[in-house]
N, CA, C and O atoms as a CHARMM CRD file, in Angstrom:
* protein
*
  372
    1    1 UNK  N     -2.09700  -9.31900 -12.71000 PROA 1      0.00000
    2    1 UNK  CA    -2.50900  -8.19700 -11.88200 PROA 1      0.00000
    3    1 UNK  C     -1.32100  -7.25800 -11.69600 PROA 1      0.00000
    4    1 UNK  O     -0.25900  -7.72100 -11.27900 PROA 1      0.00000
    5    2 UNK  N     -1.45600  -5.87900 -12.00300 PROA 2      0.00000
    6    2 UNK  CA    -0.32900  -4.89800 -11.56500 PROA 2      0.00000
    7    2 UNK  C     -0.58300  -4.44000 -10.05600 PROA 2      0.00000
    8    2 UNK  O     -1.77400  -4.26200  -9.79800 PROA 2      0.00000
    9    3 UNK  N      0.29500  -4.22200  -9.03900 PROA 3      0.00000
   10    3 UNK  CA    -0.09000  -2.99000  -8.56500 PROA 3      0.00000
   11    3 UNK  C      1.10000  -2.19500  -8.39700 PROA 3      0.00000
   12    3 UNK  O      2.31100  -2.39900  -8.48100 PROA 3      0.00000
   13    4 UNK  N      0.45500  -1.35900  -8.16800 PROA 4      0.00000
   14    4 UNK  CA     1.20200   0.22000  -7.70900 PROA 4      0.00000
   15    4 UNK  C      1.95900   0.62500  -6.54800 PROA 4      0.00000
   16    4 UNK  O      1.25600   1.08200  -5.64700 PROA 4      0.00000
   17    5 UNK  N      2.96300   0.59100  -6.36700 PROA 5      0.00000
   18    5 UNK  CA     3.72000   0.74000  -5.13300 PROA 5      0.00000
   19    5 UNK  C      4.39300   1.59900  -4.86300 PROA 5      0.00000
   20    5 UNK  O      4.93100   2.17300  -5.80900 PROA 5      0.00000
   21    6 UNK  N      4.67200   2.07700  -3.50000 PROA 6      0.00000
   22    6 UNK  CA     5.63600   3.53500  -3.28300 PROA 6      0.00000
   23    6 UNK  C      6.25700   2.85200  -2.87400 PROA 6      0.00000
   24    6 UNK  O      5.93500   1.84900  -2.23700 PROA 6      0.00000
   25    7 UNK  N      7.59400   3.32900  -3.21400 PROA 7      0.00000
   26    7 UNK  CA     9.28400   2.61600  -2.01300 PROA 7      0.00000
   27    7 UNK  C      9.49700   4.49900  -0.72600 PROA 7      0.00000
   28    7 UNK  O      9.43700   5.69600  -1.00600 PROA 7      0.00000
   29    8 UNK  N      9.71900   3.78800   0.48900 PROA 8      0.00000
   30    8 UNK  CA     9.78000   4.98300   1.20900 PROA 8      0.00000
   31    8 UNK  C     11.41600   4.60300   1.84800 PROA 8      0.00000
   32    8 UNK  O     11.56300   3.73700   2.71000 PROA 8      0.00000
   33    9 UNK  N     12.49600   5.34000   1.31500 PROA 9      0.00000
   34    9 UNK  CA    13.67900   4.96800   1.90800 PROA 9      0.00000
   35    9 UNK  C     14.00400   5.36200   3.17500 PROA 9      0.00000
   36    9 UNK  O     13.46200   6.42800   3.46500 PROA 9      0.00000
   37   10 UNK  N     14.73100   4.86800   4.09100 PROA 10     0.00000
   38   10 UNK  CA    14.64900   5.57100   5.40100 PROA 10     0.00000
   39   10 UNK  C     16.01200   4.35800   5.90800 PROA 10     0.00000
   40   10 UNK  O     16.45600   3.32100   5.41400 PROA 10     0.00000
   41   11 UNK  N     16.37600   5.33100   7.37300 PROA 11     0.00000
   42   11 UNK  CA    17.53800   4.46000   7.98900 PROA 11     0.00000
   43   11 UNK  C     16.74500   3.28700   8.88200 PROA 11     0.00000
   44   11 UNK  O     16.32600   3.53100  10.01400 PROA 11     0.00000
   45   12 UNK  N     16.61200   2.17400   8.32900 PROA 12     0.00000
   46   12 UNK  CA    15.86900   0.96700   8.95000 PROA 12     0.00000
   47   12 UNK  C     17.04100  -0.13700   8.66700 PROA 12     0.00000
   48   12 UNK  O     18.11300   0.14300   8.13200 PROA 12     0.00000
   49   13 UNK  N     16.70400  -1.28000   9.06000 PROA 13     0.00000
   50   13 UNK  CA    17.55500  -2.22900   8.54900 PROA 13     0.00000
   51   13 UNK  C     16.46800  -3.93500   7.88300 PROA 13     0.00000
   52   13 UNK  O     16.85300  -5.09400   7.72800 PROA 13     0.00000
   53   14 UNK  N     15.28200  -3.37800   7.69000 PROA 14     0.00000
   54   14 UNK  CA    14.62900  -4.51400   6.88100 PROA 14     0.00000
   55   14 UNK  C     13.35600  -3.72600   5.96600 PROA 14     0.00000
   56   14 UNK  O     12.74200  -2.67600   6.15200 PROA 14     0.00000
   57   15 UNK  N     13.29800  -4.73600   4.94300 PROA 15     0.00000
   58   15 UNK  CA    11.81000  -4.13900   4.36200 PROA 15     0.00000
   59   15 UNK  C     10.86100  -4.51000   4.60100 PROA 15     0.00000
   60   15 UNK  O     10.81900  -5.71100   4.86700 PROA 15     0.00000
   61   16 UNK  N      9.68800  -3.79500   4.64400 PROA 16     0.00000
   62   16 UNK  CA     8.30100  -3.96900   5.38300 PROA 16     0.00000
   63   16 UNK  C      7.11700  -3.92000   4.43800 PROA 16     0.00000
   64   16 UNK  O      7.55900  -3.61500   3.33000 PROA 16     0.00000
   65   17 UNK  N      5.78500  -4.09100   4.39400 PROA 17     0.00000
   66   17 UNK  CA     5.03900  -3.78800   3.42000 PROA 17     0.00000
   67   17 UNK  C      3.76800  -3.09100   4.17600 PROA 17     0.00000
   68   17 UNK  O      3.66000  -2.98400   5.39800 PROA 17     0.00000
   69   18 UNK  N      3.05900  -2.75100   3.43700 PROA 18     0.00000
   70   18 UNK  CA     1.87700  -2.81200   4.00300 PROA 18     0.00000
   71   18 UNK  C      0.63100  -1.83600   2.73900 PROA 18     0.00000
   72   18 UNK  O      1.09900  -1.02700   1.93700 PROA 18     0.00000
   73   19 UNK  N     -0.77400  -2.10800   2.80300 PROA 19     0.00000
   74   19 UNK  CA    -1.72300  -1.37700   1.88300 PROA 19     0.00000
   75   19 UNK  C     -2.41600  -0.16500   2.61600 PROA 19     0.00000
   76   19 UNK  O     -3.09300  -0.25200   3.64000 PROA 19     0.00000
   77   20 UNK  N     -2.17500   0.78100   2.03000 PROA 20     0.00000
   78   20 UNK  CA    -3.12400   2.18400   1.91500 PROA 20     0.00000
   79   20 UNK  C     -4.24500   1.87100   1.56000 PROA 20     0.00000
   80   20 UNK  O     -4.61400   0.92600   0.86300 PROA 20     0.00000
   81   21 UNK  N     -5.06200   3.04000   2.26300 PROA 21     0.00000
   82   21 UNK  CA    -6.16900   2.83300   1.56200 PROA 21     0.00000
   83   21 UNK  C     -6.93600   2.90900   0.06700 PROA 21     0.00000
   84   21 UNK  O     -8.03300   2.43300  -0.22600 PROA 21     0.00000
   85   22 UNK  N     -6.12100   3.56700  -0.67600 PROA 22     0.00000
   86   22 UNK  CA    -6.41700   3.98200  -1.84300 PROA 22     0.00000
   87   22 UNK  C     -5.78700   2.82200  -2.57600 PROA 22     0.00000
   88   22 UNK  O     -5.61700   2.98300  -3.78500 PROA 22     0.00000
   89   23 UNK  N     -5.40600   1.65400  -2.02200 PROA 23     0.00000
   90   23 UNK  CA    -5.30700   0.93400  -2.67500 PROA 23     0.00000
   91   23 UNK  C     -3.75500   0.75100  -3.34900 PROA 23     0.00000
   92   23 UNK  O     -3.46300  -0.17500  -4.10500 PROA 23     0.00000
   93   24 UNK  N     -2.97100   1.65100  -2.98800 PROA 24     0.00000
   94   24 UNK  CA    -1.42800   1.50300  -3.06000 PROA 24     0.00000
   95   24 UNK  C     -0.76900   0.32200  -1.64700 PROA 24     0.00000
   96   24 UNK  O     -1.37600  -0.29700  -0.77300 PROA 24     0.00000
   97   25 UNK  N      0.60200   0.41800  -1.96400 PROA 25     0.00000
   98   25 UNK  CA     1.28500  -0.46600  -1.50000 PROA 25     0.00000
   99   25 UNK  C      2.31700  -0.06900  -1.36300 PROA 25     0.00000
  100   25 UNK  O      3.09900   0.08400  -2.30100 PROA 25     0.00000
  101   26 UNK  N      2.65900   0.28100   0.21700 PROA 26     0.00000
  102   26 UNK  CA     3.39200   1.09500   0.81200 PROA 26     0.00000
  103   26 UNK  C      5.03400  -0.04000   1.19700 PROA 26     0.00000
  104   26 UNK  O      5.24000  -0.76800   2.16900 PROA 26     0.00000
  105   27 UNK  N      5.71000   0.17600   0.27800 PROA 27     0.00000
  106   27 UNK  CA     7.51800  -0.50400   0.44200 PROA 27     0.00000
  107   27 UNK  C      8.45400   0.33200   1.63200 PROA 27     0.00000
  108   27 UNK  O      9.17900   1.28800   1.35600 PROA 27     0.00000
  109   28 UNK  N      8.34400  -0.02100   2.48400 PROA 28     0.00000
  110   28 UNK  CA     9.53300   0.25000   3.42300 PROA 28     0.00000
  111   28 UNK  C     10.74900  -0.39900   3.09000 PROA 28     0.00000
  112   28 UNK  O     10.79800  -1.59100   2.78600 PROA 28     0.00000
  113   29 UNK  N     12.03800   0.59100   3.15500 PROA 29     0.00000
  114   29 UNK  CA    13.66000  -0.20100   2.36900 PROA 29     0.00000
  115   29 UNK  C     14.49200   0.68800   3.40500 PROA 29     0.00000
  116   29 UNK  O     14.29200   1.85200   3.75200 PROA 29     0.00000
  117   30 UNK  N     15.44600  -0.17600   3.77600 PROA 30     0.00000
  118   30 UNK  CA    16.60000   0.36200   3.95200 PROA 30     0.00000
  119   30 UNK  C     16.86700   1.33200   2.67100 PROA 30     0.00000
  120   30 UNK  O     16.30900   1.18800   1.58300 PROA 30     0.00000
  121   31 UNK  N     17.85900   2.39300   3.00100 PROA 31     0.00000
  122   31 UNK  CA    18.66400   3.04000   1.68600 PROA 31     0.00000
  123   31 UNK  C     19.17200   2.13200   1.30700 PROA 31     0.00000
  124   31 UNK  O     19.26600   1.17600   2.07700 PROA 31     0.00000
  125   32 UNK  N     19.72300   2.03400  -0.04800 PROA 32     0.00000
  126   32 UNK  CA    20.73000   1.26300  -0.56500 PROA 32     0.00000
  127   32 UNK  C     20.01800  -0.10700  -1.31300 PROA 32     0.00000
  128   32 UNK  O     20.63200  -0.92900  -1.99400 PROA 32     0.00000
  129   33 UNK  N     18.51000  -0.12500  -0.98700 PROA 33     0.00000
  130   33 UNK  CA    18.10400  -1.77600  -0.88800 PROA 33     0.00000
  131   33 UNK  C     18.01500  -1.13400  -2.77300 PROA 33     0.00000
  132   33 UNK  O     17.99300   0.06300  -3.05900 PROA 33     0.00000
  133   34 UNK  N     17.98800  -1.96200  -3.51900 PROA 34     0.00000
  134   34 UNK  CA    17.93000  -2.12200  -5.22800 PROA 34     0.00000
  135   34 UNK  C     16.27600  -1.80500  -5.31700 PROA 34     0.00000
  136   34 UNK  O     15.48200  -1.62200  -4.39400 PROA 34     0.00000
  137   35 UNK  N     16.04900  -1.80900  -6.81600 PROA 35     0.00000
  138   35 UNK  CA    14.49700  -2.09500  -6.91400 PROA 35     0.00000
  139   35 UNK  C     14.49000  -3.39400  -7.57700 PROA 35     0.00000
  140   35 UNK  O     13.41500  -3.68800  -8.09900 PROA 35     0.00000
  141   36 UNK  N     15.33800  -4.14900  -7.66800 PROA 36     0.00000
  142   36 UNK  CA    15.73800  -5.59700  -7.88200 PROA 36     0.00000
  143   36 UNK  C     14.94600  -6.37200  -6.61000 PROA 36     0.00000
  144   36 UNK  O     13.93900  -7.08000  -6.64400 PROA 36     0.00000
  145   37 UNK  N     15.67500  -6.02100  -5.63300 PROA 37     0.00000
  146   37 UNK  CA    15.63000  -6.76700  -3.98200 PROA 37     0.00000
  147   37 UNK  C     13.95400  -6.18500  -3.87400 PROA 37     0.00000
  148   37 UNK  O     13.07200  -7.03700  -3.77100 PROA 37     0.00000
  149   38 UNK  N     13.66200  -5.03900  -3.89600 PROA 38     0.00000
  150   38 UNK  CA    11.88500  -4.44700  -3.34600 PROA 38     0.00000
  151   38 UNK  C     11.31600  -5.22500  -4.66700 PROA 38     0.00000
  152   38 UNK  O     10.75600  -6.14900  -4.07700 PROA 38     0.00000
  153   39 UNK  N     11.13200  -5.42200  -5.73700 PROA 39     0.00000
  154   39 UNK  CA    10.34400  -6.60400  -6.83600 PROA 39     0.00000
  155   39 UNK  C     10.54200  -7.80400  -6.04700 PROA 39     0.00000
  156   39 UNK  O      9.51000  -8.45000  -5.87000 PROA 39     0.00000
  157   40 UNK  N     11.42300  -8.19400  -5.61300 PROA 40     0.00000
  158   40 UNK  CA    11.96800 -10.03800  -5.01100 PROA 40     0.00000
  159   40 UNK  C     10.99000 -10.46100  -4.56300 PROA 40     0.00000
  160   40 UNK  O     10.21800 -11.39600  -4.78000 PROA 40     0.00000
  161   41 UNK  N     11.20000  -8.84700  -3.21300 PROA 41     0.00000
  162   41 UNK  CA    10.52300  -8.79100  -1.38500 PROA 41     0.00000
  163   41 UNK  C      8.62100  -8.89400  -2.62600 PROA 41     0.00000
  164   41 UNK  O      7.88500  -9.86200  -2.81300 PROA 41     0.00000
  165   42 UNK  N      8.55000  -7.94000  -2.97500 PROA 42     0.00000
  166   42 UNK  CA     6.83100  -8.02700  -3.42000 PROA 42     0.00000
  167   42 UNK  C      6.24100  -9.32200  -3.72500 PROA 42     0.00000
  168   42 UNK  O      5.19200  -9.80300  -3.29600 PROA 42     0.00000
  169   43 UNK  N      7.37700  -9.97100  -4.81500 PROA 43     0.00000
  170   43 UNK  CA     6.92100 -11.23100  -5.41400 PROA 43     0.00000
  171   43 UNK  C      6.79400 -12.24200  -4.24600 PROA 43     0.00000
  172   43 UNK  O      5.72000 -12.83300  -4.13000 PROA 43     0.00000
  173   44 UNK  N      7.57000 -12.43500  -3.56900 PROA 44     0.00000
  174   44 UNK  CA     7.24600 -13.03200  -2.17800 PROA 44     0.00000
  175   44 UNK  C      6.13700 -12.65800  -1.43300 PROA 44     0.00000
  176   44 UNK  O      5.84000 -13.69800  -0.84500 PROA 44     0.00000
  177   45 UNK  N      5.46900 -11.93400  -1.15500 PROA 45     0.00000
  178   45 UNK  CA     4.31500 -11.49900  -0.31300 PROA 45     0.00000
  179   45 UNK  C      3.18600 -10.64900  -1.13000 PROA 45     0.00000
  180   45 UNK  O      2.67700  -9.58100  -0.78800 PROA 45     0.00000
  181   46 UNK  N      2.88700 -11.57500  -2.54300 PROA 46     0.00000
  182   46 UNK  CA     2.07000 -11.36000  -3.87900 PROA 46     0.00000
  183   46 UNK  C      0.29700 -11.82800  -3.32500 PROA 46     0.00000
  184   46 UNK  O     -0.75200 -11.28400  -3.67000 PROA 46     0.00000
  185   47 UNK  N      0.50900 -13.10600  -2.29500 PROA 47     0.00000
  186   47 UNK  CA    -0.18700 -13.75700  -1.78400 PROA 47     0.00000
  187   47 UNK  C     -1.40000 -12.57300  -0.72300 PROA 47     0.00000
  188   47 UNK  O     -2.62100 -12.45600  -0.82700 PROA 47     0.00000
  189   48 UNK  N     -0.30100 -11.77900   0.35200 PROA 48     0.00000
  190   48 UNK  CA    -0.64300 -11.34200   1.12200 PROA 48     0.00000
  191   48 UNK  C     -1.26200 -10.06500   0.71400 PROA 48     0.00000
  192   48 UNK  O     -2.33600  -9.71200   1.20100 PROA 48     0.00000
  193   49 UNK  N     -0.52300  -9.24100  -0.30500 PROA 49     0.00000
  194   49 UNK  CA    -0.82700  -8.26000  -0.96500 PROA 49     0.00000
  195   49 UNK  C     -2.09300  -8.19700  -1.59000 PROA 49     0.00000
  196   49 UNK  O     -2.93400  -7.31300  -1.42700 PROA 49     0.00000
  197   50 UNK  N     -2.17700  -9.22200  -2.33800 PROA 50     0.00000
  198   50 UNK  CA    -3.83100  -8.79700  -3.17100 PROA 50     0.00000
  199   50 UNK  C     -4.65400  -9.35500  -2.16100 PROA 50     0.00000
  200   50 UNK  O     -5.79700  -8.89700  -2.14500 PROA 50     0.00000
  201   51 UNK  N     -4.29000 -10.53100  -1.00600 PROA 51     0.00000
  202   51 UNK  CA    -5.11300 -10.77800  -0.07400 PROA 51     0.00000
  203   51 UNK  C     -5.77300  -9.41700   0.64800 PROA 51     0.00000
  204   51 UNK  O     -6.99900  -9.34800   0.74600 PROA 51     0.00000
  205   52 UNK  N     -5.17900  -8.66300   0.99800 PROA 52     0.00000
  206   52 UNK  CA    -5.26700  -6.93800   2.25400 PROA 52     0.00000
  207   52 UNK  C     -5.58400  -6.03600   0.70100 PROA 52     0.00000
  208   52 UNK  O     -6.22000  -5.04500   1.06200 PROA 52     0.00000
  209   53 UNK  N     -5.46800  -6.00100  -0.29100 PROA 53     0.00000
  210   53 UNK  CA    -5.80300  -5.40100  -1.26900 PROA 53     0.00000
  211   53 UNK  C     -7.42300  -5.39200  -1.87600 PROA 53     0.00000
  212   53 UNK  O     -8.14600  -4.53000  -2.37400 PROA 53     0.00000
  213   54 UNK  N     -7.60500  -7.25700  -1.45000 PROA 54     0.00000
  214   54 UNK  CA    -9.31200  -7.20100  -2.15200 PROA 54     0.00000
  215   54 UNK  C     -9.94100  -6.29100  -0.64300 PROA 54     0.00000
  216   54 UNK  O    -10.69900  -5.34500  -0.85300 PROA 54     0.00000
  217   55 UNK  N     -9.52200  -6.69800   1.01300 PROA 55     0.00000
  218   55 UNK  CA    -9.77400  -6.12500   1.82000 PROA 55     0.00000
  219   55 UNK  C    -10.05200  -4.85900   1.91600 PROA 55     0.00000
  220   55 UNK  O    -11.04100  -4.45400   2.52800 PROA 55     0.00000
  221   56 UNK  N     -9.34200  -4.21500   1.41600 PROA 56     0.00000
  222   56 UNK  CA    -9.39600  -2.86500   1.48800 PROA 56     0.00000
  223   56 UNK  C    -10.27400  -1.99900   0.51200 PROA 56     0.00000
  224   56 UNK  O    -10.70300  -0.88700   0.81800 PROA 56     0.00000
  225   57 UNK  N    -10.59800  -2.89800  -1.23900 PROA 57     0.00000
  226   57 UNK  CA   -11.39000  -2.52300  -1.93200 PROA 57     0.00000
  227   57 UNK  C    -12.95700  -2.85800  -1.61100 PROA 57     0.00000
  228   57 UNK  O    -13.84500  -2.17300  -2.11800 PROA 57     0.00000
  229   58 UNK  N    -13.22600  -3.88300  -0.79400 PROA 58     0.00000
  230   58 UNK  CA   -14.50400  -4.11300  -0.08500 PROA 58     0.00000
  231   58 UNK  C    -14.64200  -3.06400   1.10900 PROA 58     0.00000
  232   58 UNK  O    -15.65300  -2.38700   1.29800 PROA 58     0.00000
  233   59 UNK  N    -13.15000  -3.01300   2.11300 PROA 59     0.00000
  234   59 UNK  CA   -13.51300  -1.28600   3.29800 PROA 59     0.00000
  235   59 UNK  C    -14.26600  -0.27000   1.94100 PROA 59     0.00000
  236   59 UNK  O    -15.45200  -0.04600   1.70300 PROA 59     0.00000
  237   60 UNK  N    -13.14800   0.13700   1.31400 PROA 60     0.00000
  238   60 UNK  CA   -13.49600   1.17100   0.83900 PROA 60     0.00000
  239   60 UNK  C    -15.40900   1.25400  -0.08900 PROA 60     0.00000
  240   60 UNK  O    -15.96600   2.32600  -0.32800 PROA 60     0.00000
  241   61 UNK  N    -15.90500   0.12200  -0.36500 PROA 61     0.00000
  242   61 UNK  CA   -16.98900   0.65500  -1.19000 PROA 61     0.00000
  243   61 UNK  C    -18.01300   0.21100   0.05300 PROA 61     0.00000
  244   61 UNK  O    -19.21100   0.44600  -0.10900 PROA 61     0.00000
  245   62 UNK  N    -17.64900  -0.31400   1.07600 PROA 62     0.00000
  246   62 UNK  CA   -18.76500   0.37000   2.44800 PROA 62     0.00000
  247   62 UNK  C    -17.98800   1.84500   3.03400 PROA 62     0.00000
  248   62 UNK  O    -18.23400   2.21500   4.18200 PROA 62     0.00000
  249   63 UNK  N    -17.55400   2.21000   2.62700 PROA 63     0.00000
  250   63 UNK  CA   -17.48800   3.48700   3.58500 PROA 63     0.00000
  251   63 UNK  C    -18.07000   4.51900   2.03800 PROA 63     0.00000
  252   63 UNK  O    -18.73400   5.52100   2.30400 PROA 63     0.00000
  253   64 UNK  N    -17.84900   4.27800   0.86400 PROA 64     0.00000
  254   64 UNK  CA   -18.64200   5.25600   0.10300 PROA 64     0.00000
  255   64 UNK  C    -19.63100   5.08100   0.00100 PROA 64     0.00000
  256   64 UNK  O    -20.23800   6.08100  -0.38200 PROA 64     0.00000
  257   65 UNK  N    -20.69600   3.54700   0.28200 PROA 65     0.00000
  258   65 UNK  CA   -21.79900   3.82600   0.93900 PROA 65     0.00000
  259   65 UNK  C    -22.32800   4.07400   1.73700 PROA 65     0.00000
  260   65 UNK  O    -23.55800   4.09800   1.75100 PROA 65     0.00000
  261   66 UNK  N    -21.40600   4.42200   2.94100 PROA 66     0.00000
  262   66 UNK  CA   -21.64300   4.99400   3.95200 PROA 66     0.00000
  263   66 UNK  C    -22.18800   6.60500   4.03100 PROA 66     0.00000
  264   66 UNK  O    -23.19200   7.21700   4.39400 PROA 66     0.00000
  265   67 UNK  N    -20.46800   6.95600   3.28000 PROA 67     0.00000
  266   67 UNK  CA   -20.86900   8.52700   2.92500 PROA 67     0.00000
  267   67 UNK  C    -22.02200   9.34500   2.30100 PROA 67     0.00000
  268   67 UNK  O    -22.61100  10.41400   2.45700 PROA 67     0.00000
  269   68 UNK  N    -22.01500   8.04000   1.35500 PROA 68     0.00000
  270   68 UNK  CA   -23.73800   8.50100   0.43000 PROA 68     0.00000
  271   68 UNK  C    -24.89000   8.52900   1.27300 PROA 68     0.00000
  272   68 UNK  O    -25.86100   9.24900   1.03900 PROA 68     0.00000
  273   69 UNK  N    -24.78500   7.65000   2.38800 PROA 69     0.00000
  274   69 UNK  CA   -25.79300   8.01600   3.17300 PROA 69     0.00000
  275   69 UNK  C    -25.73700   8.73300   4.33800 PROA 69     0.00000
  276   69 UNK  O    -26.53700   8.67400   5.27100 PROA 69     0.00000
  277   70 UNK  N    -24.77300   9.40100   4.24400 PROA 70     0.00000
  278   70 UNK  CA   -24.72900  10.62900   5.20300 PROA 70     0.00000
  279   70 UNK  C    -24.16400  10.65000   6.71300 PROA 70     0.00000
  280   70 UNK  O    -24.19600  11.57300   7.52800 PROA 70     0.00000
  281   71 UNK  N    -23.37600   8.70700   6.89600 PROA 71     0.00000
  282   71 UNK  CA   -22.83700   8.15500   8.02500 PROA 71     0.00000
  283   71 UNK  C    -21.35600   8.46300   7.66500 PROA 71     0.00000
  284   71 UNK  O    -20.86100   8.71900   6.56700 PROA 71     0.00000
  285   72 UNK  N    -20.54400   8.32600   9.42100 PROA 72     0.00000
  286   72 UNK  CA   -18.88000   8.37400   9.46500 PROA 72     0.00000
  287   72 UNK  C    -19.06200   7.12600   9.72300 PROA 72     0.00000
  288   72 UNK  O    -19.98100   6.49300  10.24200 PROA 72     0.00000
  289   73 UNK  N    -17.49500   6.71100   9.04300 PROA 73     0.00000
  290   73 UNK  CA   -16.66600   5.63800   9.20700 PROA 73     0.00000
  291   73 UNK  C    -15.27600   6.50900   9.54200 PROA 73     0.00000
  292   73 UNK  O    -14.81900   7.56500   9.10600 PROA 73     0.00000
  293   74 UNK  N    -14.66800   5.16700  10.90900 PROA 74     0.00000
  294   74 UNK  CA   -13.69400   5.59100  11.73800 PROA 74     0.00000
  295   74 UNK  C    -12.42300   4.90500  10.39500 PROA 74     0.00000
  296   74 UNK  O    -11.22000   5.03400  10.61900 PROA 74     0.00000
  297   75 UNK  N    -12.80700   4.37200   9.38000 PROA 75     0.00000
  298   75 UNK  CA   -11.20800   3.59900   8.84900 PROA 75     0.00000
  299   75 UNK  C    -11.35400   4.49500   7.46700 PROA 75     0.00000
  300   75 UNK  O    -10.30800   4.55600   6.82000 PROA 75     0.00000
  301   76 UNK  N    -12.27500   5.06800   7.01900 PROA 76     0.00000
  302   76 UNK  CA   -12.44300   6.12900   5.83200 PROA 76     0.00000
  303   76 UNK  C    -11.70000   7.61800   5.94600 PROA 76     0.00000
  304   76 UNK  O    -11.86300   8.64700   5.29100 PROA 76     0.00000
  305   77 UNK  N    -10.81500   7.29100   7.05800 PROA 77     0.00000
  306   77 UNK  CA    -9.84400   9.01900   6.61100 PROA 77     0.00000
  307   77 UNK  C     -8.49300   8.43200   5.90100 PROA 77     0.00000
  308   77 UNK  O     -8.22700   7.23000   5.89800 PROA 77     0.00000
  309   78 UNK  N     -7.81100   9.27100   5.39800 PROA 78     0.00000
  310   78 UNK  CA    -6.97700   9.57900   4.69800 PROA 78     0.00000
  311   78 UNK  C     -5.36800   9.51400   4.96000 PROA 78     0.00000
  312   78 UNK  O     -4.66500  10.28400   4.30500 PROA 78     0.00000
  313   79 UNK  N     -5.01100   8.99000   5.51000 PROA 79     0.00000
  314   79 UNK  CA    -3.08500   8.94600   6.07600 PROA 79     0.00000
  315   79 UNK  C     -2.04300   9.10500   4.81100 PROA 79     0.00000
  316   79 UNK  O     -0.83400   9.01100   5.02500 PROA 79     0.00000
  317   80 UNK  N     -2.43000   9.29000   3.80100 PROA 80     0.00000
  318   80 UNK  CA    -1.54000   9.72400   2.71000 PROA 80     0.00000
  319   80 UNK  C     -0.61700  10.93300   2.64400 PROA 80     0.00000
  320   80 UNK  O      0.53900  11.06000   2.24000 PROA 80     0.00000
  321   81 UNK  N     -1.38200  11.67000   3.10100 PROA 81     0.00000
  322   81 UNK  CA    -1.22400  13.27000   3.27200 PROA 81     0.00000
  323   81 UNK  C     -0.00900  13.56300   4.44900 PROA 81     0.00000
  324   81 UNK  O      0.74200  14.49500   4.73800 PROA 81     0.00000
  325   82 UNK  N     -0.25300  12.37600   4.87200 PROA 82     0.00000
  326   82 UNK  CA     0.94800  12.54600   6.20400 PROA 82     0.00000
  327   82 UNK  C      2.23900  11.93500   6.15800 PROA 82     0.00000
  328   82 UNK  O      3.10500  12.06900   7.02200 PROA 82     0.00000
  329   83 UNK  N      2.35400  11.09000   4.85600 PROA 83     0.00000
  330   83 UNK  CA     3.76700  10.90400   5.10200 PROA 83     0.00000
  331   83 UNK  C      4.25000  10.98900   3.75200 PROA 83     0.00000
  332   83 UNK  O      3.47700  11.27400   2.83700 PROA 83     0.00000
  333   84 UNK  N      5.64400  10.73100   3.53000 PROA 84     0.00000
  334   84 UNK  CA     6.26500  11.71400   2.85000 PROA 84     0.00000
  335   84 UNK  C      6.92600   9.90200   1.60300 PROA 84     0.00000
  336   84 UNK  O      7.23700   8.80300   2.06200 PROA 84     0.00000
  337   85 UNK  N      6.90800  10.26100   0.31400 PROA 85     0.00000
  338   85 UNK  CA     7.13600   8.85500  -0.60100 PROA 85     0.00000
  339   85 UNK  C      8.19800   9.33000  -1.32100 PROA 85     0.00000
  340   85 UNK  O      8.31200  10.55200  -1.41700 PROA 85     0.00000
  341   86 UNK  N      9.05400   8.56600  -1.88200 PROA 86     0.00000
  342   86 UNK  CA    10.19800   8.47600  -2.84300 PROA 86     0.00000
  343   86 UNK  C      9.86900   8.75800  -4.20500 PROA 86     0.00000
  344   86 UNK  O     10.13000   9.67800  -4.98100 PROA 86     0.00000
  345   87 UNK  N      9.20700   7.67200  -4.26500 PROA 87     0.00000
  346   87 UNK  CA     8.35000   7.19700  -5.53300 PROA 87     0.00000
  347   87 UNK  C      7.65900   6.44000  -5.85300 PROA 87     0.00000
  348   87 UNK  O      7.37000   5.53300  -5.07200 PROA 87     0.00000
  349   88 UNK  N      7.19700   6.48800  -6.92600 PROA 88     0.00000
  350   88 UNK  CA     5.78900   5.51500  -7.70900 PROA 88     0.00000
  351   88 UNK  C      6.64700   4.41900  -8.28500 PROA 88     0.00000
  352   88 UNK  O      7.77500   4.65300  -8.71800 PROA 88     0.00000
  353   89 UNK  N      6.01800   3.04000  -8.28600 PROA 89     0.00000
  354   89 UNK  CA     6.46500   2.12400  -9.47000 PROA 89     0.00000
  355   89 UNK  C      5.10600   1.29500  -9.45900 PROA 89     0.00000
  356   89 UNK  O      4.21600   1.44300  -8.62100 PROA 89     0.00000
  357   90 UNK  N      5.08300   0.15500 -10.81400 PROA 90     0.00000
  358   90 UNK  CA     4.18000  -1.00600 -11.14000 PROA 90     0.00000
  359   90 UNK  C      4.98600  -2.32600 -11.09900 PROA 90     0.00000
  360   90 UNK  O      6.19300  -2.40200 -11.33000 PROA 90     0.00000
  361   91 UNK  N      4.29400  -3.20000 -10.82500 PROA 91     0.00000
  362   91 UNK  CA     5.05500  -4.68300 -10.85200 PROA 91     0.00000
  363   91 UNK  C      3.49400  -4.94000 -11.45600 PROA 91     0.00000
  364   91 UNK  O      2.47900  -4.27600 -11.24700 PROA 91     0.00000
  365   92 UNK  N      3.68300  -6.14800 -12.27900 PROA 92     0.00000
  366   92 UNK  CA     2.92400  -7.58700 -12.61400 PROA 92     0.00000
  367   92 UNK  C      3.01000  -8.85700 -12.12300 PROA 92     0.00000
  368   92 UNK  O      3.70200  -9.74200 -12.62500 PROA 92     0.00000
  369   93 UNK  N      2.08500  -9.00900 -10.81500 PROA 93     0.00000
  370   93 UNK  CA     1.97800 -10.16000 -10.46500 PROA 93     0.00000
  371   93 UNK  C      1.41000 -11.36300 -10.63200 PROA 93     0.00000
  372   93 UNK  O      1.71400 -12.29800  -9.89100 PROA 93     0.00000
C-alpha cells in the first residue's frame, strides 16, 4: 500500500500525524527532522494510518451519498484550503 503524505515544518519539538480528508496524511516535524526520521515515524504508525485511512474512505462515500441526495454532512467540508504544506511525498507500506 502507498500513501501520500505532506511534511508541514514548523517550530515544534515532536512529530505528529494525522489523516485529511481526502485521504492524505498530514506529517507534523520539527525543522531539521530528515525524511529518513518522517519514513521511520510513518513506518511505526503504518497500523494506525491505514486504520483512520479505511475510516475516512467509508466517511467520505456516506457523505457523497449524502450529497447526491441533496443532505449536509457536518465532517464533509474541506480544511485543506486552510493550511499551508511543504510538500508531497509516497512511502510503501
Amino acid at each position: 500500500m502507498k500513501i501520500t503524505y505532506i511534511i508541514q515544518k514548523s517550530r515544534r519539538r515532536s512529530i505528529s500525524v494525522s489523516v485529511l480528508p481526502d485521504n492524505l496524511v498530514l506529517v507534523k516535524a520539527p525543522y531539521g527532522t530528515s525524511e529518513r526520521t518522517v519514513q521511520e515515524f510513518l513506518l511505526s504508525k503504518k497500523d494506525w494510518i491505514t486504520k483512520h485511512l479505511e475510516k475516512k474512505n467509508n466517511l467520505s462515500k456516506l457523505c457523497a451519498k449524502e450529497r447526491f441526495l441533496g443532505q449536509k454532512h457536518a465532517d464533509c467540508c474541506d480544511r485543506m484550503s486552510r493550511q499551508f504544506y511543504s510538500y508531497f511525498a509516497t512511502i510503501s507500506v
